[in-house]
Every structure is written in C-alpha cells, then in structure tokens.
C-alpha positions as a LaTeX table, in Angstrom:
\begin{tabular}{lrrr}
\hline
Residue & $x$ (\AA) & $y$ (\AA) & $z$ (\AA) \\
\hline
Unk1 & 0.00 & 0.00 & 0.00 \\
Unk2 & 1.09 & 3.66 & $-0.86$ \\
Unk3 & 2.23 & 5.13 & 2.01 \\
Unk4 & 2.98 & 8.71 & 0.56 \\
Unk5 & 1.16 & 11.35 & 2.23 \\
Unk6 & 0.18 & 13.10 & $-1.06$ \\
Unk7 & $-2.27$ & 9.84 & $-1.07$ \\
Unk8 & $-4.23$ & 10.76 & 2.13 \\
Unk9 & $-7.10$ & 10.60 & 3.28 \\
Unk10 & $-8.14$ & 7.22 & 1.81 \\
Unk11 & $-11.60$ & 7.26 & 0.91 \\
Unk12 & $-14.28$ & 4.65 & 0.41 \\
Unk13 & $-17.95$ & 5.83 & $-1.35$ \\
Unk14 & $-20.43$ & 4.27 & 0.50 \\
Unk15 & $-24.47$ & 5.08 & 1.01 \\
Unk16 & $-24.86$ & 6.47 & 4.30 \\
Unk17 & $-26.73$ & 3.52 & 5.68 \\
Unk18 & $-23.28$ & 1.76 & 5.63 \\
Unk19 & $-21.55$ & 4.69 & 7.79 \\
Unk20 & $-20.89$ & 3.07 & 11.04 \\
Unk21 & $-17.96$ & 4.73 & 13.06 \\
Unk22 & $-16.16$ & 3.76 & 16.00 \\
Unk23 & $-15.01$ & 6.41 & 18.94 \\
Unk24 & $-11.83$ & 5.86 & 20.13 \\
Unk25 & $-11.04$ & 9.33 & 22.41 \\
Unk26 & $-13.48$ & 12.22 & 23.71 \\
Unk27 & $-12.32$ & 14.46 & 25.90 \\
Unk28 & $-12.27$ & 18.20 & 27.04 \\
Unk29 & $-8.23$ & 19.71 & 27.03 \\
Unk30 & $-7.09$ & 22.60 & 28.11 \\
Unk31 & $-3.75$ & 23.70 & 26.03 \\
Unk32 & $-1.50$ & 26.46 & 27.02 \\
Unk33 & 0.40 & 29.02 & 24.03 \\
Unk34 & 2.29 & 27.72 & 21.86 \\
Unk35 & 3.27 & 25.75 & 18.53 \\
Unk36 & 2.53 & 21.66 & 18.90 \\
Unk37 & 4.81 & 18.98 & 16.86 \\
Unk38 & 3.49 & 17.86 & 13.82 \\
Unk39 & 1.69 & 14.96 & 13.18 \\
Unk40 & $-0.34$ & 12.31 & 11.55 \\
Unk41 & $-3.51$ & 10.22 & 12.75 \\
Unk42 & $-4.26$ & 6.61 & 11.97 \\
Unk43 & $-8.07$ & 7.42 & 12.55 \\
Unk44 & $-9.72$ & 10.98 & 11.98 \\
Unk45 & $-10.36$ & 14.02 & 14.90 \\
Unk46 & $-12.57$ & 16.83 & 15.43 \\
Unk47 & $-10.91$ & 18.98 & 16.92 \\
Unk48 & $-13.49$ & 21.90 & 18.68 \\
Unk49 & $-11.83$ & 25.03 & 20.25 \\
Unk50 & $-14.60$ & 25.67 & 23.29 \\
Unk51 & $-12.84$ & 29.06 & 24.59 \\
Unk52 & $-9.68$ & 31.01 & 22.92 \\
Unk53 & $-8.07$ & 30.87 & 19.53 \\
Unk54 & $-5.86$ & 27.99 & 18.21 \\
Unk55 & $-4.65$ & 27.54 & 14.06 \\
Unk56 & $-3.71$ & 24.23 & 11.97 \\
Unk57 & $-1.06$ & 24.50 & 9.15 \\
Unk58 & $-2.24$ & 21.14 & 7.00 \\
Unk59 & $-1.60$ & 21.00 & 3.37 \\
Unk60 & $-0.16$ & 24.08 & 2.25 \\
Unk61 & $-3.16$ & 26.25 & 4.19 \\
Unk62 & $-3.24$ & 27.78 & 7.78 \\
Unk63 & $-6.51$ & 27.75 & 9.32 \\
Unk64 & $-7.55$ & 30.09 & 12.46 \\
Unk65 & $-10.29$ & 29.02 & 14.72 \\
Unk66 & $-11.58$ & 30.82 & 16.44 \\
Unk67 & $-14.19$ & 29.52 & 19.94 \\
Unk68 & $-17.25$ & 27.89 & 18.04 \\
Unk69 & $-14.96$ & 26.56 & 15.35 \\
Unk70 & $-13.76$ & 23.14 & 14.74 \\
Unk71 & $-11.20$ & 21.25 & 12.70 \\
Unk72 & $-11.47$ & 17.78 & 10.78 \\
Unk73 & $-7.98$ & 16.35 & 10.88 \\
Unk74 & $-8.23$ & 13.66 & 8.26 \\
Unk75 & $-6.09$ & 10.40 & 8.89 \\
Unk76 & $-2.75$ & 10.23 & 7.20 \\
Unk77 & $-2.25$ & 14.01 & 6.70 \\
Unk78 & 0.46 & 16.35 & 8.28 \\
Unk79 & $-1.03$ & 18.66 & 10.17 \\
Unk80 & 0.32 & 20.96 & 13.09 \\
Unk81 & $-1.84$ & 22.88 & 15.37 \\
Unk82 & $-0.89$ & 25.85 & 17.36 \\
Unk83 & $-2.48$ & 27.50 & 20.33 \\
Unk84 & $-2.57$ & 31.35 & 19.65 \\
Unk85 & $-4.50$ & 32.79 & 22.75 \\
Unk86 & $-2.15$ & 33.74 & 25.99 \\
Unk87 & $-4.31$ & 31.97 & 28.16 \\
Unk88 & $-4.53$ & 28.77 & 26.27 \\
Unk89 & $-7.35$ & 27.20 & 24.65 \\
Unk90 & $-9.87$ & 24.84 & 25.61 \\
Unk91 & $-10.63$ & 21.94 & 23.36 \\
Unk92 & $-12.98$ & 19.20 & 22.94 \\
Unk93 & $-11.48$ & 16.34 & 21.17 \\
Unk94 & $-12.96$ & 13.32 & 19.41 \\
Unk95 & $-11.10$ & 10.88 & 17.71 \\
Unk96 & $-12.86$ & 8.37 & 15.12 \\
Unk97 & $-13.24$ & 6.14 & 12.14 \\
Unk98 & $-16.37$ & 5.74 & 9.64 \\
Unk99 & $-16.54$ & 1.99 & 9.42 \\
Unk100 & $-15.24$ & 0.61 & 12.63 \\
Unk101 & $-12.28$ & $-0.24$ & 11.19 \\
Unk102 & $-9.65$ & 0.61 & 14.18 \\
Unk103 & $-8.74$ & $-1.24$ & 17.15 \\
Unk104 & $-7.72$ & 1.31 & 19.87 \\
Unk105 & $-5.67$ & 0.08 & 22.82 \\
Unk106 & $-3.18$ & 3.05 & 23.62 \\
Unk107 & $-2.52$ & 6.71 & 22.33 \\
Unk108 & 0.17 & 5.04 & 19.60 \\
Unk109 & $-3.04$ & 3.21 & 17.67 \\
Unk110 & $-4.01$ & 6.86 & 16.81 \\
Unk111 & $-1.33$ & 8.96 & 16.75 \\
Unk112 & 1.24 & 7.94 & 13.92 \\
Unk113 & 5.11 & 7.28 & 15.10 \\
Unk114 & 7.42 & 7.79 & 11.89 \\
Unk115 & 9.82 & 5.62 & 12.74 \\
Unk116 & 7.39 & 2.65 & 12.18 \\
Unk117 & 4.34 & 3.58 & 10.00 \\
Unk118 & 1.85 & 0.74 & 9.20 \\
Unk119 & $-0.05$ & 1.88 & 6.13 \\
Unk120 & $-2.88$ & $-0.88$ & 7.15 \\
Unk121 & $-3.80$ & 1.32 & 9.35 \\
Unk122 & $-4.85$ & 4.29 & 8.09 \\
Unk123 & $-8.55$ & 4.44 & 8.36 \\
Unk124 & $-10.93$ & 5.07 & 5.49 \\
Unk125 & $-13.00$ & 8.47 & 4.91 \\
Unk126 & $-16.47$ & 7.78 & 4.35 \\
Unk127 & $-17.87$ & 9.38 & 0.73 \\
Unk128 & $-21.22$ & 9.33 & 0.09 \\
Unk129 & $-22.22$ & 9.36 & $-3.87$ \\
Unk130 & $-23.03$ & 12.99 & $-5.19$ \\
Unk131 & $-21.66$ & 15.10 & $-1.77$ \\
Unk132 & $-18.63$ & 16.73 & $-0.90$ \\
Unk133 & $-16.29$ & 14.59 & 1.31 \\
Unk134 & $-16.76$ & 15.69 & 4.75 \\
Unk135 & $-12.69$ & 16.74 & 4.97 \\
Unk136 & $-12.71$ & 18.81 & 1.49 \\
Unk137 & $-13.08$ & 21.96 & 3.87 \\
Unk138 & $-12.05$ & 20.94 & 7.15 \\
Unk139 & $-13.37$ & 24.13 & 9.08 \\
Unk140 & $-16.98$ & 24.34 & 10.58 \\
Unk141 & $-19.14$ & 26.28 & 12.54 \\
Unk142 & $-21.20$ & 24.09 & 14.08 \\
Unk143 & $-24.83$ & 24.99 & 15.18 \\
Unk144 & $-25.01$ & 24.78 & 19.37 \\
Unk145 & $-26.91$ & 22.01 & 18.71 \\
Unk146 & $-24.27$ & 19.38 & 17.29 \\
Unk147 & $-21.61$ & 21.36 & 20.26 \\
Unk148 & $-24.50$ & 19.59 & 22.50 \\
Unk149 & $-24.00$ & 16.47 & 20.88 \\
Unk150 & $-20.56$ & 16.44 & 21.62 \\
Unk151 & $-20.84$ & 17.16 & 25.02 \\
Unk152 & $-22.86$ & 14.35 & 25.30 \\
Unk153 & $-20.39$ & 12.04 & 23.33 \\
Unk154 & $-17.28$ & 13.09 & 25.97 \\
Unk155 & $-19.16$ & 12.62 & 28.81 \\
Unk156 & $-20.62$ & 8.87 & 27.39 \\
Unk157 & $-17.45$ & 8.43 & 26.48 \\
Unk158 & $-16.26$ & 9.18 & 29.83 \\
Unk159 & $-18.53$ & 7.05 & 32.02 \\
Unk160 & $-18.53$ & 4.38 & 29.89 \\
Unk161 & $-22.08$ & 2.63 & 31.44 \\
Unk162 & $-23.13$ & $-0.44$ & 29.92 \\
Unk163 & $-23.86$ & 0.56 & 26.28 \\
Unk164 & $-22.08$ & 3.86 & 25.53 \\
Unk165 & $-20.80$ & 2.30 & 22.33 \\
Unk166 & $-24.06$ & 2.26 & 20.45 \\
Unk167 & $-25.00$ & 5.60 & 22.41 \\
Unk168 & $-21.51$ & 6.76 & 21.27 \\
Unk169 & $-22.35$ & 5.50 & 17.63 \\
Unk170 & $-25.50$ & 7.05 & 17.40 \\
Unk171 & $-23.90$ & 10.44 & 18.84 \\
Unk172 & $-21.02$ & 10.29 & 15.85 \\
Unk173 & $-23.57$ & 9.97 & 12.93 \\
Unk174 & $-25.67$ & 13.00 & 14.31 \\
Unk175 & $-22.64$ & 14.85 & 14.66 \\
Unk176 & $-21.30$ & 13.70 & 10.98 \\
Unk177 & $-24.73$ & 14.60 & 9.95 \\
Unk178 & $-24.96$ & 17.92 & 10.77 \\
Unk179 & $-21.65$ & 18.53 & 9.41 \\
Unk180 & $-22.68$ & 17.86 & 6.25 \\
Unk181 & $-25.55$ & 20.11 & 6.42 \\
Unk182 & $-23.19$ & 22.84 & 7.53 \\
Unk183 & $-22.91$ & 25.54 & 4.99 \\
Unk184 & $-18.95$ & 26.59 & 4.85 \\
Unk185 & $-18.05$ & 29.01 & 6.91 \\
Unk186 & $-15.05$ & 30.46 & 3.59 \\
Unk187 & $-14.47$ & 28.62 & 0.70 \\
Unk188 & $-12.24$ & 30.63 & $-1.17$ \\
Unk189 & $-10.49$ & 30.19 & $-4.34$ \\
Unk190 & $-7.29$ & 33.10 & $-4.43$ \\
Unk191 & $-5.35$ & 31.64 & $-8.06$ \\
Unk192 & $-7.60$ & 34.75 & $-10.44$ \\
Unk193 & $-7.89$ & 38.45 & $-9.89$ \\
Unk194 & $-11.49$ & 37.78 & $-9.45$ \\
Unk195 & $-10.69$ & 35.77 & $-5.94$ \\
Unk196 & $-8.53$ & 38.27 & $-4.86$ \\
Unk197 & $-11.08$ & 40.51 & $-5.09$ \\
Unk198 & $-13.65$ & 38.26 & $-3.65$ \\
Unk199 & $-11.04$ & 37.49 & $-0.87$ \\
Unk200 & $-11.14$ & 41.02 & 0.06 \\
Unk201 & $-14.51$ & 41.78 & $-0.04$ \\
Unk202 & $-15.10$ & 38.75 & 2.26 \\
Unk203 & $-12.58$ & 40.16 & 4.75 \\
Unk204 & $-14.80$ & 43.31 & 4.66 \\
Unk205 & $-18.06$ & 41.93 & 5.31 \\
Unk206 & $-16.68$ & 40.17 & 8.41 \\
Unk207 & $-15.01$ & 43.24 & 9.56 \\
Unk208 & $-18.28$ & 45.17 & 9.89 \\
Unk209 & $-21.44$ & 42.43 & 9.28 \\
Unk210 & $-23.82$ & 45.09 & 9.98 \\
Unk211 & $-23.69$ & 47.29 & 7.06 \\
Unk212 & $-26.04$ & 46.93 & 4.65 \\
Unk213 & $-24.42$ & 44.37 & 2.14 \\
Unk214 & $-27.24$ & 43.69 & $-0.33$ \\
Unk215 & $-26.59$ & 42.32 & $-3.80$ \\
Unk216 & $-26.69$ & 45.63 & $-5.20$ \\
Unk217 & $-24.01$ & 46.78 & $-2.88$ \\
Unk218 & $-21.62$ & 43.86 & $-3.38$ \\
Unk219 & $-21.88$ & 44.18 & $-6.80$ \\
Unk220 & $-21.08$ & 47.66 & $-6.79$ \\
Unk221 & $-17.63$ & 46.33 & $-4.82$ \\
Unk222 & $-17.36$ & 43.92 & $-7.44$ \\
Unk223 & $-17.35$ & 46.30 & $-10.00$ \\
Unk224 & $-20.02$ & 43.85 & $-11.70$ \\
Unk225 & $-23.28$ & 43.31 & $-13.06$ \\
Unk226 & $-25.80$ & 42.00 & $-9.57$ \\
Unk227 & $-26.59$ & 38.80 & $-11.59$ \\
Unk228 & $-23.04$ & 38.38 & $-12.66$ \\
Unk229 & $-21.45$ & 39.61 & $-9.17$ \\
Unk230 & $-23.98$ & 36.95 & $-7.43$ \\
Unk231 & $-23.46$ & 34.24 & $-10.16$ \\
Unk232 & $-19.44$ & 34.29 & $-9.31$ \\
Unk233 & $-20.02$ & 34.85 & $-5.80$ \\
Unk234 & $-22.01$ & 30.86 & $-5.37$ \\
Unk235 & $-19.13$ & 29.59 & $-7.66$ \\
Unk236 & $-16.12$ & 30.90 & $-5.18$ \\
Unk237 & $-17.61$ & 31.64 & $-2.22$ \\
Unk238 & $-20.01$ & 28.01 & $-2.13$ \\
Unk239 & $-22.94$ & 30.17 & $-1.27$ \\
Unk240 & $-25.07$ & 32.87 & $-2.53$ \\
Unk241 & $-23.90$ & 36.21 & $-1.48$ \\
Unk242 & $-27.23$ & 37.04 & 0.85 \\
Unk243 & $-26.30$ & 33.67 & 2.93 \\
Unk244 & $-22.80$ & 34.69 & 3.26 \\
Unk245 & $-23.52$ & 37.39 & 4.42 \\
Unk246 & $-26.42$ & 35.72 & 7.34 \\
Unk247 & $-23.28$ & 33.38 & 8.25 \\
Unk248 & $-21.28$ & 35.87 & 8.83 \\
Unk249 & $-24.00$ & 37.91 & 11.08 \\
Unk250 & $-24.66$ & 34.65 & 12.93 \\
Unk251 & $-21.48$ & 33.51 & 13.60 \\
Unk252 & $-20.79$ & 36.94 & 15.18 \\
Unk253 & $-24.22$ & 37.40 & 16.74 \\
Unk254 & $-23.24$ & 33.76 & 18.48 \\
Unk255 & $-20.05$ & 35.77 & 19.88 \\
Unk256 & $-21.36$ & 38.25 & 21.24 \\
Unk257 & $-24.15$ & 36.31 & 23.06 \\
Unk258 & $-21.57$ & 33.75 & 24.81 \\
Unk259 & $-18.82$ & 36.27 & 25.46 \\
Unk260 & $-20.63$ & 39.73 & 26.09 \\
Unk261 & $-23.33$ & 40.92 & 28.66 \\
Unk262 & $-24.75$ & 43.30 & 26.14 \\
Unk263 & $-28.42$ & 42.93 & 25.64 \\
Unk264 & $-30.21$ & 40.94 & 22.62 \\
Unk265 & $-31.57$ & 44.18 & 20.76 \\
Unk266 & $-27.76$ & 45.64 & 20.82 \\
Unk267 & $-26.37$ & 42.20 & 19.57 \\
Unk268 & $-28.90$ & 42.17 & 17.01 \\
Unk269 & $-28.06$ & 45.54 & 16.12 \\
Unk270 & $-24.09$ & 44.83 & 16.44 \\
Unk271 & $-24.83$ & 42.52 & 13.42 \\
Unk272 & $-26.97$ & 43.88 & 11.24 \\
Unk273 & $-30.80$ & 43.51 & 12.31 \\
Unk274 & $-31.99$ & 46.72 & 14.59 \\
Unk275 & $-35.65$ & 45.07 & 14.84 \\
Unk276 & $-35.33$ & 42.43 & 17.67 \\
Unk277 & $-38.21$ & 40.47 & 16.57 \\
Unk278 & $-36.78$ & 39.39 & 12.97 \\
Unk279 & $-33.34$ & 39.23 & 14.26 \\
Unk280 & $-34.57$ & 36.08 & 16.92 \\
Unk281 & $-36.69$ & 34.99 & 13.51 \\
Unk282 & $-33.29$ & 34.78 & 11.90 \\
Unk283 & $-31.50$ & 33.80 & 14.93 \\
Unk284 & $-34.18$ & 30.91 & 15.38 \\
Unk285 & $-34.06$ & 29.16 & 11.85 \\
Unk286 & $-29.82$ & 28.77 & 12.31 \\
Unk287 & $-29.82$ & 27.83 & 15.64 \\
Unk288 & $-33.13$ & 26.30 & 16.53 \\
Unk289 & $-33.70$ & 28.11 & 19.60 \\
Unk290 & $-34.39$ & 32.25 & 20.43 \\
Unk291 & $-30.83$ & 34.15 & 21.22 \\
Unk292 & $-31.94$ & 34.31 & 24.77 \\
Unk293 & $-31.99$ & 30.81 & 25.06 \\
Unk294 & $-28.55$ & 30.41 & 23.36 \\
Unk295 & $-27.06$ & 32.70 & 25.46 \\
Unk296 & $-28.39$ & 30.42 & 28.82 \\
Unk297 & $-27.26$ & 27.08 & 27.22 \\
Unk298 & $-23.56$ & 28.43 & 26.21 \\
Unk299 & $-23.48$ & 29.78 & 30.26 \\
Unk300 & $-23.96$ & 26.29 & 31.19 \\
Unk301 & $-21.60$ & 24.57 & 28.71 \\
\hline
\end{tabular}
C-alpha cells in the first residue's frame, strides 16, 4: 500500500446507511500558548476550540479558529496545530473512524510514530455518492446544537455505562450529519484576480457584518453586473452572497451572546438587524432556539 502522504485521506464511497464509526477518544483539554509537533492520525479528529483561539497549518493552508470553530484532521495528513491565545485554549477532542475499522488500545493506535508507519492502518473516509467529502473543507461552525451532541459524546465516552458504544455510535452519525448540512463558513479560491477581489470583499463583510451588504451593494464592490457579481459569488464563495452574508452575522451574533453581557436588541443591532423580533426569527431558523436561550445554554456549557 502507498504510504505517501500526497495519497491521504483514503476514501471509500459508501451510502450512508453503511456509515458506522467507532469512537476511540473524547475528551475536554485545556492547552497552554504555543506551537505543537506535527503529526499524523491513523483514525480521523474533530478537533473543537470551546474558549480562545488555536490555528492548523495542513496541506499548504493555515486555518484560524476561532471559539465555536472546529477542525477535521483527516487520517494520514500532516497537520500541526498551534495554540494562539495567551491563556490557552480549551478543546474538545474526538477521535474516530467511519466503518469501525480501528482497534484502539493506547494513544500510539491513533497517533502515527514515523519511525514505524503501518499503512494498514490508516482508516478510510467515508464518501457518500453525489456530496462533498466531509474533509474537502475541514473548518466548521457548528450549530449549538451538534456542540450539544458532543458534550454528550465526551461525557458517554467518559462514564462508559453499559452501552455507551451504540450511544456513542448514534452520537457520531448526528454529529457527521450535521456537518454535512453545515454551509462553509469560507471557501475561497485566491489563483484569479477575481478571488482576490472576492477574498477582500469577504474580509470586509466580516469586519463590519452590519452594514447593509445587499446584492446591489456587493456588486457595486465587485465592480459587476448584480446577476453576474452573485453568479461568481455561489461559484467561489459556495454560497449565494445574501447567505454569506447571514453566516457571517450569525457567527458573530453567536459571539457576542456567549462572550458579552450586552443585551439581545444591541447584539442584534451589532450585526446587522436593529428590529429584535426578525433578528430572533433569523437567529431561530440557524440555531433552533431564540438568542436568549442560546445565550443560557452556552453559560452552562
């Protein structure tokens, strides 16, 4: 078997009825500053950063994350993750395989020693027919509801009562599928002027989500036609500009609700949406529950 890196992940398409992973490791971690050695993974992690700021170089790219981010290290890739906040970070990690394909015993089952690599190992990534592999953009924001779920998976994980496999199992694929029906966070494609540009314009509308970035508007910064400026927007960006723009506010609007006292009509305002009732509308049909009852939920977690 090729064991050159350039051939990793290995990937198996398979319906998702056949998806059946294992959980070998869940567990809260808190990291101080600095730059960890790099690595591979027999088996697959997400890696969730619950307070503070961490980054992964993998593959040519540096990735920040920021708290309410996480990171899918795929098995048999270099990666090397860094802890960029003074006072540490807090992770949650899980470790995992699709198709229960890994027997864990110790730490060296899942983390890769170079000195003695056995290719056999390296677990498969899951593929189902017509979707994007789950590790094609390895950064998500998940919705407070799969952060839940993982919770839930460390502390089964943890206690280990009679059963937690299945309960773990049944944890993983809710988790997997509510990755997949994450929209991405950037997806950006920098090799034409056109990227650039959209590159920069993305930086903007992050930098202040609450102007009023309407089609018209972005296609003015485009320096385009709307139809055309929304059109090339979908194809580099992976969504339409009027979504990018709701991630963006929501992502923030989730910020400001776990880290700030300020009140729910000044968040919604901070973001973009100065009537309170259509900003917990919006708020409601990402998250699944009112701001107010975000904010109490990410007290307790």
């Amino acid at each position: 078997m090729n064991n050159d890196p350039a051939h990793y992940p290995k990937q198996r398409t398979a319906s998702m009825s056949e998806w059946s992973p294992s959980v070998h490791y869940a567990q809260f971690q808190h990291m101080p500053a600095g730059i960890l050695p790099e690595r591979r993974l027999y088996d697959f992690e997400l890696l969730y950063v619950c307070h503070g700021e961490a980054a992964t170089r993998m593959q040519g790219q540096h990735y920040i994350l920021e708290a309410g981010q996480l990171i899918l290290l795929p098995s048999g890739v270099y990666h090397q993750n860094e802890v960029i906040a003074a006072a540490g970070v807090r992770f949650l990690g899980i470790h995992f395989d699709f198709f229960n394909e890994l027997d864990i015993q110790t730490e060296a089952d899942m983390v890769v020693n170079e000195l003695s690599v056995w290719p056999d190992k390296f677990c498969f990534e899951a593929v189902a027919e017509g979707q994007a592999h789950l590790t094609e953009h390895p950064v998500y924001t998940p919705p407070l509801a799969c952060v839940q779920l993982m919770e839930q998976l460390v502390e089964e994980f943890t206690k280990r009562a009679l059963g937690y496999e299945l309960v773990c199992k049944g944890l993983m694929l809710n988790i997997l599928a509510y990755l997949l029906r994450t929209p991405l966070s950037r997806t950006l494609t920098q090799a034409t002027l056109h990227g650039r540009r959209l590159a920069a314009l993305m930086e903007r509308i992050e930098a202040a989500p609450a102007t009023s970035w309407s089609n018209t508007a972005i296609a003015e910064q485009m320096n385009m036609s709307v139809d055309h400026a929304a059109k090339l927007f979908k194809q580099m960006a992976g969504m339409p500009p009027s979504e990018f723009v709701q991630s963006v506010r929501h992502r923030e609007a989730r910020r400001l609700l776990r880290e700030s006292d300020l009140s729910i009509e000044i968040v919604g305002d901070h973001v973009g949406y100065s009537d309170i009732h259509y900003f917990s509308r919006i708020f409601r049909r990402h998250e699944g529950i009112s701001p107010r009852e975000y904010r109490k939920l990410s007290k307790i977690l």
